[in-house]
C-alpha atoms as one frame of an Amber mdcrd trajectory, in Angstrom:
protein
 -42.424 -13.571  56.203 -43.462 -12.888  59.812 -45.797 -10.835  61.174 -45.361
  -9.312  64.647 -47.631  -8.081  66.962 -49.379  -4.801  65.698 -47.566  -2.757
  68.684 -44.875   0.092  67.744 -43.501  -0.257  71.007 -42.795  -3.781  70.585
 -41.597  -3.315  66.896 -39.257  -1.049  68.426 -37.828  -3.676  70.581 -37.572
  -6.056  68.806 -35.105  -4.664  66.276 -33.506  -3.321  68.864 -33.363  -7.350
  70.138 -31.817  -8.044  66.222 -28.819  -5.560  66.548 -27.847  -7.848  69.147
 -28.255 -11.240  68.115 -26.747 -13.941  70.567 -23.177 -15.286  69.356 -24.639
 -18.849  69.877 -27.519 -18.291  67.718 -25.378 -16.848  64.823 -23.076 -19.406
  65.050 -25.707 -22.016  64.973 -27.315 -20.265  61.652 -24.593 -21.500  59.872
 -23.531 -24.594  61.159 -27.099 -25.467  59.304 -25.842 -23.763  55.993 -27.248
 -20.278  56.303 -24.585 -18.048  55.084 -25.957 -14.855  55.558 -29.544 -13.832
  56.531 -31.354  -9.897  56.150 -34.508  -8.930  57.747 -36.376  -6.696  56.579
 -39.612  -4.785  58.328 -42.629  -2.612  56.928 -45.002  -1.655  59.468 -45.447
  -4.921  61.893 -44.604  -7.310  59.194 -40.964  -8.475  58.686 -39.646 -10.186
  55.562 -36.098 -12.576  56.061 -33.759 -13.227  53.219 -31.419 -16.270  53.948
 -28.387 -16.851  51.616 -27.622 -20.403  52.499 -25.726 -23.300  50.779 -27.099
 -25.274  47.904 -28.324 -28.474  49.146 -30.480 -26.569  52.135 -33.587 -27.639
  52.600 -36.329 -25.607  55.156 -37.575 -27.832  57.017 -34.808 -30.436  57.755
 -32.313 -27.621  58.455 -34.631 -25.165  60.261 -35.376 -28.453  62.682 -31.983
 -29.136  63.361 -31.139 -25.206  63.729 -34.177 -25.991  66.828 -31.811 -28.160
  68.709 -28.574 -26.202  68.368 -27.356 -24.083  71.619 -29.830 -21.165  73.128
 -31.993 -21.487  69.985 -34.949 -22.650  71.945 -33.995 -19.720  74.300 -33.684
 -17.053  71.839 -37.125 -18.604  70.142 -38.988 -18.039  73.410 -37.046 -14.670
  73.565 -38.673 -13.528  70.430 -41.934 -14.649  70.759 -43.097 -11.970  72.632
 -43.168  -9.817  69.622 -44.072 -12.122  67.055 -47.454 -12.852  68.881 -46.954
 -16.426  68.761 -46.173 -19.391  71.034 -42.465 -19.415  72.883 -42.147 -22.577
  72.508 -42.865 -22.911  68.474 -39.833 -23.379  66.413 -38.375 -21.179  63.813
 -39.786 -23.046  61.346 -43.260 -22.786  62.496 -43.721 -19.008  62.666 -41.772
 -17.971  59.369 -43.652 -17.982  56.390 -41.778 -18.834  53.278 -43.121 -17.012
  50.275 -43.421 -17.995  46.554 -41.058 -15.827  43.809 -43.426 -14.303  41.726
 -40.956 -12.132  39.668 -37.284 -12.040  38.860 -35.568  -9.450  36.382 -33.189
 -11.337  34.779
């Protein structure tokens, strides 16, 4: 879970920035064992869902995805619209969030 900065015009752009995610920083998602990722946004907060292989792990993972190709770049990119520094990691802005219910 993120939260972006409380601006529609700069919610606006910034999924407009998502439906045109840099090849490098795709490809870089899963050479760290994300298999598929889905953001989701209600008013200025935004909520990511990574599918990722089984021995992933946060933290080491998000670290190395830091040092891959243009992800520093695309972080600093971002940051505009997530309020935040450009030059904090991935790992630093998203929040990860506890299950509290599953159906089955």
């Amino acid at each position: 879970m993120l939260e972006l900065v409380n601006d529609k015009e700069l919610i606006e752009k910034y999924a407009e920035v998502h439906a045109h995610v840099w090849p490098e920083v795709m490809a870089g998602q899963h050479e760290v064992g994300i298999l598929d990722m889905q953001i989701y946004r209600f008013e200025n907060k935004v909520f990511m869902i990574c599918d990722t292989v089984d021995d992933f792990d946060w933290e080491r993972d998000m670290a190395r995805l830091a040092t891959l190709p243009r992800q520093a770049e695309w972080e600093a990119y971002v940051a505009e619209y997530q309020g935040c520094d450009p030059a904090a990691p991935s790992a630093a802005k998203w929040h990860l969030m506890d299950k509290i219910f599953q159906l089955e």
